[in-house]
Structures are given as C-alpha cells and as structure tokens.
LOVEXTI-913192 format. One record per atom (N, C-alpha, C): residue number from 1; x, y, z. Coordinates in Angstrom, 1 decimal. Layout:
# LOVEXTI-913192
<NUM; <X; Y; Z>>
...
# end
This chain:
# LOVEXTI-913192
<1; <0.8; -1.2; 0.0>>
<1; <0.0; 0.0; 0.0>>
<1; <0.9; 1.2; 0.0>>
<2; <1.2; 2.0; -0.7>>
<2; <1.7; 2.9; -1.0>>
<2; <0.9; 4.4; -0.8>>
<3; <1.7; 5.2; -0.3>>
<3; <0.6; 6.6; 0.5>>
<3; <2.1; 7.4; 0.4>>
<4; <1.3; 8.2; -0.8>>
<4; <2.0; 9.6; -1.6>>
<4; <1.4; 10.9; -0.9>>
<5; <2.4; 11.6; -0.4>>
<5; <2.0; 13.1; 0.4>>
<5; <1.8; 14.1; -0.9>>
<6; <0.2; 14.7; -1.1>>
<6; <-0.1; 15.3; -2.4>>
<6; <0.5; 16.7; -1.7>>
<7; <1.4; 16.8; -2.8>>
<7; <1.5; 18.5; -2.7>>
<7; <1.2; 19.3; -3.7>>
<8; <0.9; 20.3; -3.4>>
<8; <0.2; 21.5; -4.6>>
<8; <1.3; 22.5; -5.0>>
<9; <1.7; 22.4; -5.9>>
<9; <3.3; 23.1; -6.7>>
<9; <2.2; 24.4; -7.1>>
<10; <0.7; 24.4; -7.2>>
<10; <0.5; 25.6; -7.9>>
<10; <0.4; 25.5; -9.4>>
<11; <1.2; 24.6; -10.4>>
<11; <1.4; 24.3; -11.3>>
<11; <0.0; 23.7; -12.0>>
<12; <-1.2; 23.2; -11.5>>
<12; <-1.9; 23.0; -11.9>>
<12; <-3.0; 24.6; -12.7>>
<13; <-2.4; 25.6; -12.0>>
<13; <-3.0; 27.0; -12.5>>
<13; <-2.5; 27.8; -13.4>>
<14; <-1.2; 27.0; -14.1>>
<14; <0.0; 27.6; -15.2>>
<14; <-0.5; 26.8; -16.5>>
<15; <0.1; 27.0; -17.2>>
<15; <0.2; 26.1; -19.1>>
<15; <1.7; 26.6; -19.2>>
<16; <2.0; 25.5; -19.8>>
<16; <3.7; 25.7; -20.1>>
<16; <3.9; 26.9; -21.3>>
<17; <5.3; 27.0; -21.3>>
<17; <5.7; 28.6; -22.4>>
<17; <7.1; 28.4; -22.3>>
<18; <7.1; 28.2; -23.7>>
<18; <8.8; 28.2; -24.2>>
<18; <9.3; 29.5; -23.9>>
<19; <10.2; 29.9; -23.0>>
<19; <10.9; 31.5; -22.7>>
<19; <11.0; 32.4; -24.2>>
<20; <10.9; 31.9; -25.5>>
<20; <11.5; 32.9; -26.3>>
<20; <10.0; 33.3; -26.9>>
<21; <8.9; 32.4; -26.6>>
<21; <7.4; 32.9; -26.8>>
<21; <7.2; 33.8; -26.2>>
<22; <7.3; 33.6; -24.6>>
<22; <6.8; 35.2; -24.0>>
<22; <6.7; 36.6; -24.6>>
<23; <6.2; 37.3; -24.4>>
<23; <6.0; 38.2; -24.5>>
<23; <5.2; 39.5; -23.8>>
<24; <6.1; 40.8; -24.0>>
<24; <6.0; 41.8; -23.2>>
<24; <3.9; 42.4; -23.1>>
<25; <3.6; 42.1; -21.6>>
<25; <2.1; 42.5; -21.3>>
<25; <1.5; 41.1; -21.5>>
<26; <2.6; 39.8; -21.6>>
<26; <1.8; 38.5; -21.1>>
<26; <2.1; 38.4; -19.5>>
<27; <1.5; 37.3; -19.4>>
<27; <1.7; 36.9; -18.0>>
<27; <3.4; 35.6; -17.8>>
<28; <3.8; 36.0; -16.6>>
<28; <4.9; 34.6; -16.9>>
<28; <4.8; 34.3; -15.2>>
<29; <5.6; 32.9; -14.7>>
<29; <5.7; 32.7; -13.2>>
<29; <7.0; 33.0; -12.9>>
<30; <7.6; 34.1; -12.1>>
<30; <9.1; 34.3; -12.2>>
<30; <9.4; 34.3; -10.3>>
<31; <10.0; 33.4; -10.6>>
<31; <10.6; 33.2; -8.8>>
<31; <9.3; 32.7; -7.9>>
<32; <8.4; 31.7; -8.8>>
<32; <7.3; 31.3; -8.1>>
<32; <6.0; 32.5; -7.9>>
<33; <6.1; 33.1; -8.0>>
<33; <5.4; 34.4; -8.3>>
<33; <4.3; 34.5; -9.4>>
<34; <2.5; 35.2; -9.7>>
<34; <2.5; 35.5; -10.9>>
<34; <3.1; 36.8; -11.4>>
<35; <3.7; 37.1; -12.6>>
<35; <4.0; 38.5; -12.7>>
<35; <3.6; 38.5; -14.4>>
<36; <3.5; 40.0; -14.6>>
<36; <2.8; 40.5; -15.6>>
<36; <4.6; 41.3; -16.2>>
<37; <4.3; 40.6; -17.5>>
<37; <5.9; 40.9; -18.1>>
<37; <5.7; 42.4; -18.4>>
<38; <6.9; 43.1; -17.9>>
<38; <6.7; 44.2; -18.5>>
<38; <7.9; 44.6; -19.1>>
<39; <8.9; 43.5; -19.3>>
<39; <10.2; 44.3; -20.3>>
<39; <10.7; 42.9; -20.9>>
<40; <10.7; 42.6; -22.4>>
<40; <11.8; 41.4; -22.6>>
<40; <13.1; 41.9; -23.4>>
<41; <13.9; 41.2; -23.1>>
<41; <15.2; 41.6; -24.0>>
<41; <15.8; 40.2; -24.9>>
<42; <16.1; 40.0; -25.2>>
<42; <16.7; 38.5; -26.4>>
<42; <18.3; 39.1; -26.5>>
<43; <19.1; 38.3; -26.0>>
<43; <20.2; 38.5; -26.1>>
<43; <21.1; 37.0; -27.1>>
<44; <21.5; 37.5; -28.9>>
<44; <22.3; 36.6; -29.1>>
<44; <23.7; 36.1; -28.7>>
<45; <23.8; 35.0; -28.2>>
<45; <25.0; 34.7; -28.3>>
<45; <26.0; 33.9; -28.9>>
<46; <27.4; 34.4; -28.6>>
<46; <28.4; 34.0; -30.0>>
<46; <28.0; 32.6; -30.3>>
<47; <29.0; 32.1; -30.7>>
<47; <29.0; 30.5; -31.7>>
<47; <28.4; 29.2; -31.4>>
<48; <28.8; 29.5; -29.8>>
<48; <28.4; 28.1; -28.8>>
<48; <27.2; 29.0; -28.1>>
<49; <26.3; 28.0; -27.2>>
<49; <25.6; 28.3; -26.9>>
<49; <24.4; 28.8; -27.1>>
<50; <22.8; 29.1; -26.3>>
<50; <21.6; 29.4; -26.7>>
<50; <21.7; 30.9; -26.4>>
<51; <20.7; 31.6; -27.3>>
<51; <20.1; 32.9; -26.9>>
<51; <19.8; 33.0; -25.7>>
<52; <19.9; 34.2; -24.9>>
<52; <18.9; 34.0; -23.6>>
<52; <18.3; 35.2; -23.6>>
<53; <17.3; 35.0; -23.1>>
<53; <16.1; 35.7; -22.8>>
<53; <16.5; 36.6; -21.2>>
<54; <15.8; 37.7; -20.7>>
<54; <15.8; 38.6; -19.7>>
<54; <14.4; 39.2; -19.8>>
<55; <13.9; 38.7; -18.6>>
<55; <12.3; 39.2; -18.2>>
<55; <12.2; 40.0; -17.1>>
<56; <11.2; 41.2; -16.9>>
<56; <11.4; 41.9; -15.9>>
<56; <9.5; 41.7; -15.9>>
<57; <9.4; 41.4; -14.5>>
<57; <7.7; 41.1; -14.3>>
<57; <7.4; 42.0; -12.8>>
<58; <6.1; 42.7; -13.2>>
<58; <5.9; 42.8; -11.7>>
<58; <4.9; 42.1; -11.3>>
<59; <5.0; 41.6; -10.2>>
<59; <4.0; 40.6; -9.3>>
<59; <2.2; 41.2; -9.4>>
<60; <1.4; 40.7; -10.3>>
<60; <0.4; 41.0; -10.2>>
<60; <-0.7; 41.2; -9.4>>
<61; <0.0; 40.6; -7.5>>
<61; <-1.0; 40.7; -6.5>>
<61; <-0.4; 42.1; -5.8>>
<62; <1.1; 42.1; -5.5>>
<62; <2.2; 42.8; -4.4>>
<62; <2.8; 44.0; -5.3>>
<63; <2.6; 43.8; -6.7>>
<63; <3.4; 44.8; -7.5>>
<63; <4.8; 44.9; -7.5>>
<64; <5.5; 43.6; -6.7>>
<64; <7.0; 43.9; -6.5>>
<64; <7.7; 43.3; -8.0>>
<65; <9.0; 43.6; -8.1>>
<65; <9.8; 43.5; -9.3>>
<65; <10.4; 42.6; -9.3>>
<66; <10.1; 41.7; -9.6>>
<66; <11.0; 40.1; -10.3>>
<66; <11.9; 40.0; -11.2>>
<67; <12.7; 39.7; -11.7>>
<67; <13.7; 39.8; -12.7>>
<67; <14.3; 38.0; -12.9>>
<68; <14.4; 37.2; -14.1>>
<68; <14.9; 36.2; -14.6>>
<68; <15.9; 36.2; -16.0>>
<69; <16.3; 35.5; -16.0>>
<69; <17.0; 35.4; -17.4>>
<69; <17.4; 33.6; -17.4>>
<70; <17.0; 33.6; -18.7>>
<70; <17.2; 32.3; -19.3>>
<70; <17.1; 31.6; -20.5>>
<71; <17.9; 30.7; -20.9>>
<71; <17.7; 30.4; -22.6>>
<71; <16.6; 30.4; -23.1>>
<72; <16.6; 31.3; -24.4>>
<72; <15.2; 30.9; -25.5>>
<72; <14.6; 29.9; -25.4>>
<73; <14.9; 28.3; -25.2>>
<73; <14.7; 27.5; -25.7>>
<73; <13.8; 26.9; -23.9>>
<74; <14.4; 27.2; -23.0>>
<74; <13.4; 26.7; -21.2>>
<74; <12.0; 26.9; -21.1>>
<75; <12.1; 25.7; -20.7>>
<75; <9.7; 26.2; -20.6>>
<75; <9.6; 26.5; -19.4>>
<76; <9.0; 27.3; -19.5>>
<76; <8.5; 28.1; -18.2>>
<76; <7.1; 28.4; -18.5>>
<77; <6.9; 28.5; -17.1>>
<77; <5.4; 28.4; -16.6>>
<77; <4.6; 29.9; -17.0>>
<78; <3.2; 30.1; -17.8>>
<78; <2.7; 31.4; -17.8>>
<78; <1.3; 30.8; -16.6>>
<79; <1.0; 31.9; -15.9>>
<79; <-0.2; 31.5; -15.0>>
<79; <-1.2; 31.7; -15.8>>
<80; <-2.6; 31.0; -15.2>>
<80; <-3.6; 31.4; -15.9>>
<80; <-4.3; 32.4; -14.6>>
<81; <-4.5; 33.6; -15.2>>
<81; <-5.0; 34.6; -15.2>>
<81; <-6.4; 34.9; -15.2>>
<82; <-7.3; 35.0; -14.3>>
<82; <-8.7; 35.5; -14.8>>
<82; <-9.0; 36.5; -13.5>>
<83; <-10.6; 37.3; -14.3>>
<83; <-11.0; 37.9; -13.3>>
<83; <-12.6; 37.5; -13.1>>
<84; <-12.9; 38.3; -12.2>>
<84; <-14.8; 38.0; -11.6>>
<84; <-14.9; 39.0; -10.7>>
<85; <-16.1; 39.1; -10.8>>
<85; <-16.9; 40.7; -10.6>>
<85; <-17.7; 40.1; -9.6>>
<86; <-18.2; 40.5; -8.2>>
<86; <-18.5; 40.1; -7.0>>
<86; <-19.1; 41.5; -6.5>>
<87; <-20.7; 41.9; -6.3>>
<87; <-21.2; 42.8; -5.7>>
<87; <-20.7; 43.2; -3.9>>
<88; <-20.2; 44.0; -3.7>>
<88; <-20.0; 44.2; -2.2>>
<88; <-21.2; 44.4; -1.4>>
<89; <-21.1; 43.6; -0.4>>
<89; <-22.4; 43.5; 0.8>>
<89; <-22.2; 44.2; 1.9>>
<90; <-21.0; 44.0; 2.2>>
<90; <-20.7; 44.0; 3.6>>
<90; <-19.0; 44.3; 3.9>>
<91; <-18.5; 45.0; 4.9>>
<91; <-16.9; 44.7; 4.9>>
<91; <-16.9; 44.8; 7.0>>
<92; <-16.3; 43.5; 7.3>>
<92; <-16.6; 43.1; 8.3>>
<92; <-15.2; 43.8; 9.4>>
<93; <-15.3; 44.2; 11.0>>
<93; <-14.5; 44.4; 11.3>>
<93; <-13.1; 44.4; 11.3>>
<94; <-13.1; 43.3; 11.0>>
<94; <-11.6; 42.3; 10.7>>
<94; <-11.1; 42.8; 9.2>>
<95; <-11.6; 43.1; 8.5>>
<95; <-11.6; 43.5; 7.4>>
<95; <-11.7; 42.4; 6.2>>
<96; <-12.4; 41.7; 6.5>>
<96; <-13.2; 40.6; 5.1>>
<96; <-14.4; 41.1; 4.7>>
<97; <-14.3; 40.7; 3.3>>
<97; <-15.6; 41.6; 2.5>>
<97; <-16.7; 40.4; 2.8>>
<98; <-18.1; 40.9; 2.4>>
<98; <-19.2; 40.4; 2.0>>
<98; <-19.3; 40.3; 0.7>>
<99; <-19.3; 39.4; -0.4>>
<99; <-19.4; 39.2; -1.6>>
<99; <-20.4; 38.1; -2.1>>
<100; <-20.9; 39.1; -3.2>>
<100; <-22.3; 38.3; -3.5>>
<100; <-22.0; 37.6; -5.4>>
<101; <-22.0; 36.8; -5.8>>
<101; <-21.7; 36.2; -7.0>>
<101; <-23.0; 36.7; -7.8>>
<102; <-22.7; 36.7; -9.3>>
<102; <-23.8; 36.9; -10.2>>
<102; <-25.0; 36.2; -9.9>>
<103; <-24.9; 34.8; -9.5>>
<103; <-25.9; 33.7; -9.2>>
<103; <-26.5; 34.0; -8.1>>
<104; <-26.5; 35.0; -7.3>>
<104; <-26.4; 35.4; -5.6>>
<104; <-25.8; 34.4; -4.7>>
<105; <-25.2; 33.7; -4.6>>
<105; <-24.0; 32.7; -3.5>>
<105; <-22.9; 34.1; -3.0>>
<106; <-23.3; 33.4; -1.8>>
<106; <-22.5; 34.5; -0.8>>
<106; <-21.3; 34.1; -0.3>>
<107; <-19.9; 34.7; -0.6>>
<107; <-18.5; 34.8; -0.2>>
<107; <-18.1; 35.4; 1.0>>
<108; <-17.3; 35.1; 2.3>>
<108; <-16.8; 35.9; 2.8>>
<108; <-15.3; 35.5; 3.2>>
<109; <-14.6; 35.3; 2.3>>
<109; <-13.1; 34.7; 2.4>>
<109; <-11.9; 35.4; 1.9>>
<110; <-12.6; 37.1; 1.6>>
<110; <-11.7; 37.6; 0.7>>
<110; <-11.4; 38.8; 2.0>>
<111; <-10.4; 39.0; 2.2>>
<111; <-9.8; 40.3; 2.9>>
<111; <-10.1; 41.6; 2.2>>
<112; <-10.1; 42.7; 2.6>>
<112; <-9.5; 44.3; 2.3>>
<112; <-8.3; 43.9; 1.0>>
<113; <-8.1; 44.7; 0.3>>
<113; <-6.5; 44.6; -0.6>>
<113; <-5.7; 45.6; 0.5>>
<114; <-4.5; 44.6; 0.4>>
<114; <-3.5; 45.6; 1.2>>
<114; <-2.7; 46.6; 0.5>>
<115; <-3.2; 46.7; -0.8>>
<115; <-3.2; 48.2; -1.5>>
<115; <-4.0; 49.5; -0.4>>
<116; <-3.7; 50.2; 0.2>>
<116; <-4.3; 50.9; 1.0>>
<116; <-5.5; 51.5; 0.6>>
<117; <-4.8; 52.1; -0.6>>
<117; <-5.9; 53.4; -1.6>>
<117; <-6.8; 52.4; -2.1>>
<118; <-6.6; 51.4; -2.5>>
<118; <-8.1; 50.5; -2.8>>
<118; <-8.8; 50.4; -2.0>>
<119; <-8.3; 49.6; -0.7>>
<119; <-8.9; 49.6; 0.6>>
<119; <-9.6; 50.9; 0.9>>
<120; <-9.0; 51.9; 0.8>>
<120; <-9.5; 53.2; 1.6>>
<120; <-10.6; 53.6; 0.7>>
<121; <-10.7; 53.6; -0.3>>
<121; <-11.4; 53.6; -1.3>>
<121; <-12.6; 52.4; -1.3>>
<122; <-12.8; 51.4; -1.2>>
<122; <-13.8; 50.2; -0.9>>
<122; <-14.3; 50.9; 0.3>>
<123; <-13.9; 51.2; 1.4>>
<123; <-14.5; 51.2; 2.4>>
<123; <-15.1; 52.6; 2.7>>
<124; <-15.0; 53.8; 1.6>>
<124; <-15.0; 54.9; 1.9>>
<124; <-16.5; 54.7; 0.9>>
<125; <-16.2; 53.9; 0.1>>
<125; <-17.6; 53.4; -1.0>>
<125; <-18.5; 52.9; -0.4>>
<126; <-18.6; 51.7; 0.3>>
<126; <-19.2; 51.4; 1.4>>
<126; <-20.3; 52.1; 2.7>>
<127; <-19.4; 53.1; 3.2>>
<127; <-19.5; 53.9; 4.0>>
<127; <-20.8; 54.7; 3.4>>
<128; <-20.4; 54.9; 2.7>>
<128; <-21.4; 56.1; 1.4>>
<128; <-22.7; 55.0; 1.2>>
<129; <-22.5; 54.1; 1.3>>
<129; <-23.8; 53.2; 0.6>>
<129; <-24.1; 53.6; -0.8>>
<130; <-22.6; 53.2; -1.4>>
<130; <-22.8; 53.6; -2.9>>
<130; <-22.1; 52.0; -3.5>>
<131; <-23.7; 51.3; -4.1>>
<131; <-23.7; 50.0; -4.7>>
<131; <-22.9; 49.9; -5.6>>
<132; <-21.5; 49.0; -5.5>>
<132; <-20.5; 49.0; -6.4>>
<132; <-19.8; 47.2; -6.3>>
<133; <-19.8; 46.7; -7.5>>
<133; <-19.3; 45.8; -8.3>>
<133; <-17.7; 45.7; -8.0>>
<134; <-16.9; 44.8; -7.1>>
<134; <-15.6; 44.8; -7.4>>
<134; <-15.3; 43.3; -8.1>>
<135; <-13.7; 44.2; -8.6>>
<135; <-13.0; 43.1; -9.3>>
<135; <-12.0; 42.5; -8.9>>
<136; <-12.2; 41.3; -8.7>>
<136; <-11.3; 40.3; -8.1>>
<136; <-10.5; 39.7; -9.4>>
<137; <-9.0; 39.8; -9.1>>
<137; <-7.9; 38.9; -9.9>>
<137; <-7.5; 37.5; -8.9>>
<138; <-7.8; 36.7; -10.4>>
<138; <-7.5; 34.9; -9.5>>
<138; <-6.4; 34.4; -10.5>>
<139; <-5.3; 33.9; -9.8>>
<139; <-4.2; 33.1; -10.3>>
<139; <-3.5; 32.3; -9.2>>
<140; <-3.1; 31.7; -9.9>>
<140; <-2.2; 30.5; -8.5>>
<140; <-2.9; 30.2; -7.6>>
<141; <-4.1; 29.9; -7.0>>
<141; <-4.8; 30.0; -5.9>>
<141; <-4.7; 31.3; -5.1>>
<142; <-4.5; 32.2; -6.0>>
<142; <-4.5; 33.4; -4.8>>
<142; <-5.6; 34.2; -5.4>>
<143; <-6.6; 35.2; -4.9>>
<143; <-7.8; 36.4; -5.3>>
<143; <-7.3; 37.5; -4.6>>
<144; <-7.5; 38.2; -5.2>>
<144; <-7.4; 39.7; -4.4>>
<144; <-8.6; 40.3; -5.3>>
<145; <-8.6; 41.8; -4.5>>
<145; <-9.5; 42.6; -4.9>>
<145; <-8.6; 43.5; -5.8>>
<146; <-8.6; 43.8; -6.8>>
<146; <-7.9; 44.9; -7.7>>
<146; <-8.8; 45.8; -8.1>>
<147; <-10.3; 46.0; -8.2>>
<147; <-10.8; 47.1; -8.5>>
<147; <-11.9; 47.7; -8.1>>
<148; <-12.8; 48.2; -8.1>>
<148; <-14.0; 48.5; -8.2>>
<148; <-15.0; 49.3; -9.3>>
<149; <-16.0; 49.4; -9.3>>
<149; <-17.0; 50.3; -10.2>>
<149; <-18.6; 50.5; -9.3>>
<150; <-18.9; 51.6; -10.1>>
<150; <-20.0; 52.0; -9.2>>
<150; <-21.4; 50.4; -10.4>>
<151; <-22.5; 49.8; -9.4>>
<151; <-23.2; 48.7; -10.6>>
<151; <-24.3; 49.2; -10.7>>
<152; <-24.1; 49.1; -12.5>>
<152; <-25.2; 49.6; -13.5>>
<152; <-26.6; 48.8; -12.8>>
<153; <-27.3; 49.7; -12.6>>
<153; <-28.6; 49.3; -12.2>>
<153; <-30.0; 49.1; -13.1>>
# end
C-alpha cells in the first residue's frame, strides 16, 4: 500500500511557455510568483551556446519586481490569469468583505487589498452606501481585490 504526500506546486493553474514565446504584457511565473511581463530583452549569443532571454515582471498581487534570465529554448510556466466581478455586501471588522456572486452565492473569504488606496477607497464606497461591483484577480490559488465600479442598475 503505498501513501503519496499530495503536494500543490501551484502548477496546476499555469500552461507551459517556451521562454523565447513570451511576451511583453503576457503573464509569466518568475521566482514562483504570478508576474505580468513588463520588459523582454533577447540577447544573441556567439558561436556556442543558446540565446537567452531577460524578463522583468511585476507581481500581479504585491506589484513587487522580479527579474529572470534564461535560454530561448526553457519552458516556463505562464499562470492562468482570470478575473470575476462580485457585488459588495458587507466589509466586516476584521476586514473581510461580503461578496455576492452573479448567481447570488455569498463569499466571505476575501480580505481588504493591502493596496491601501483600494482599501480606503472600498470602504469609503461602502461607507457612502454607494452600490459597487468589485473586481477580483485569480491566479495560483491566490484572489485579491484589484478594482471597483459603481453597478449599472
């Protein structure tokens, strides 16, 4: 009887990407990270050896700067990227929102963004009792809140 410890690499929310496909304003996984490429460079090299590539991403949850470099030819991971729109209900002491799905199914698993100005902003919206639509980005098992809009009624 054989008993395998499942572990979650995360990799199940990527599709593979040859490094010299990427491209600048895709998505790539850099240092385990999702990041949104914002600079490629292709550097040829002499006689021997492969091209290599230089990616600069910023982290699409934290905004921080990642930087890689690696041959044309390495697969690497691009995350899959999506978003979903979730009515605000509620934003609870602790600071977890109330979120309501298109379907009406009710969420309360999502935090404040520790973007401040979003935050301050959600809750200043709230406050107002001014009915607004946020947008949540999902990749790697992680959601955050990245936006808001006031909802067409």
């Amino acid at each position: 009887d054989d008993d395998y410890d499942a572990a979650d690499s995360g990799a199940a929310d990527c599709t593979p990407i040859e490094a010299g496909a990427a491209r600048k304003g895709g998505f790539l996984v850099i240092k385990g990270q999702p990041c949104k490429i914002v600079d490629v460079s292709k550097a040829k090299v002499g006689k021997h050896g492969a091209a290599k590539c230089h990616f600069v991403g910023i982290d699409i949850f934290t905004a921080k700067k990642y930087e890689a470099i690696c041959p044309a030819s390495a697969q690497l991971s691009e995350p899959i990227v999506t978003r979903a729109e979730y009515q605000l209900c509620d934003i609870s002491e602790d600071g977890f929102l109330s979120l309501m799905t298109k379907d009406g199914d009710m969420r309360d698993d999502l935090k404040l963004p520790e973007d401040e100005s979003i935050a301050k902003k959600l809750q200043e919206r709230f406050d107002a009792g001014t009915d607004t639509l946020v947008t949540v980005l999902i990749a790697m098992g992680r959601e955050q809140v990245i936006d808001m809009k006031d909802m067409a009624n």
